[in-house]
N, C-alpha and C positions, 0 to 999 in steps of 0.2 A: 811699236815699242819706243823706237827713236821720238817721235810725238809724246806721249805720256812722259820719257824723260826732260825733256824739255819743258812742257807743262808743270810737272811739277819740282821742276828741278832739285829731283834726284837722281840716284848714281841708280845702276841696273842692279847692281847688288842689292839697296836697299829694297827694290819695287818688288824681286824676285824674292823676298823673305815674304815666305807663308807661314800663317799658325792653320797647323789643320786642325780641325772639329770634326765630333762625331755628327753623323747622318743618320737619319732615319726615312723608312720611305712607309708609306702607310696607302696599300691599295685598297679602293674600294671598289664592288663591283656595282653599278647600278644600272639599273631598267632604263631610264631616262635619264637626257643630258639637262637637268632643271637649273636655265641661268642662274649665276650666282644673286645679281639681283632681286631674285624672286625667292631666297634664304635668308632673309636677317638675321636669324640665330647662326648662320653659319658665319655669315659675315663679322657676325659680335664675336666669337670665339676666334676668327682669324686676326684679327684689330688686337683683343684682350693677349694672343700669344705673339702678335708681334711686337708689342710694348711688352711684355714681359720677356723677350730677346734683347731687344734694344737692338745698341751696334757690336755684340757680342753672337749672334746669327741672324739666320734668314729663315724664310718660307715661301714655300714656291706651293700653290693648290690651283689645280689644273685638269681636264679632262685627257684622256687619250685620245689621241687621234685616229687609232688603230684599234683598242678593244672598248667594250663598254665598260669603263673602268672610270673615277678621278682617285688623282696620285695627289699626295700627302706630303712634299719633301720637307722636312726641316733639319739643320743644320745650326749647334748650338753649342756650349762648354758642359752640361750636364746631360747623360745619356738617357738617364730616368726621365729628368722633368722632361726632355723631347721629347721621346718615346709617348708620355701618355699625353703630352699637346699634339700630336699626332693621330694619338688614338681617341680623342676627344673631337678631334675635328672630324676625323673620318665617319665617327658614330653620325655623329648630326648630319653631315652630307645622305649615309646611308639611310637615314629617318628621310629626308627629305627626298629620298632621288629612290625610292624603290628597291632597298636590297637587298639582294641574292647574295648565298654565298660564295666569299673569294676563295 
């Protein structure tokens, strides 16, 4: 933390001011772990929802390490628009990767 302040020389107070956003997690369950590279359309909708975030959130899409699952995180100022950029990406993952239901 000492390092970060110094970096960017601010006080601790200021670095410690959060805005929290709402989260959304979108599980999918699939048959198959199909690299992301081998989904353009998944990768087009992840691209298309990250420019439409900006630097106002984030997305995290990822496999479980642990179940046959990939997770959906997005993190953004509107709960709706997240929600279904969530649920938009999870759909297309599930077309592409075999799904069963979660």
């Amino acid at each position: 933390m000492l390092t970060l302040m110094v970096e960017t020389q601010k006080p601790l107070s200021a670095l410690r001011a959060m805005h929290r956003v709402p989260q959304v997690m979108e599980n999918v369950r699939v048959v198959k772990r199909v690299p992301w590279a081998e989904m353009p359309d998944v990768q087009r909708l992840i691209a298309a929802a990250e420019k439409r975030l900006g630097s106002n959130g984030r997305l995290l899409v990822r496999y479980s390490g642990t179940e046959m699952l990939a997770r959906v995180m997005i993190e953004g100022e509107d709960p709706g628009e997240i929600g279904a950029l969530a649920r938009e990406i999870g759909s297309a993952i599930g077309k592409r990767a075999g799904r069963a239901e979660a």
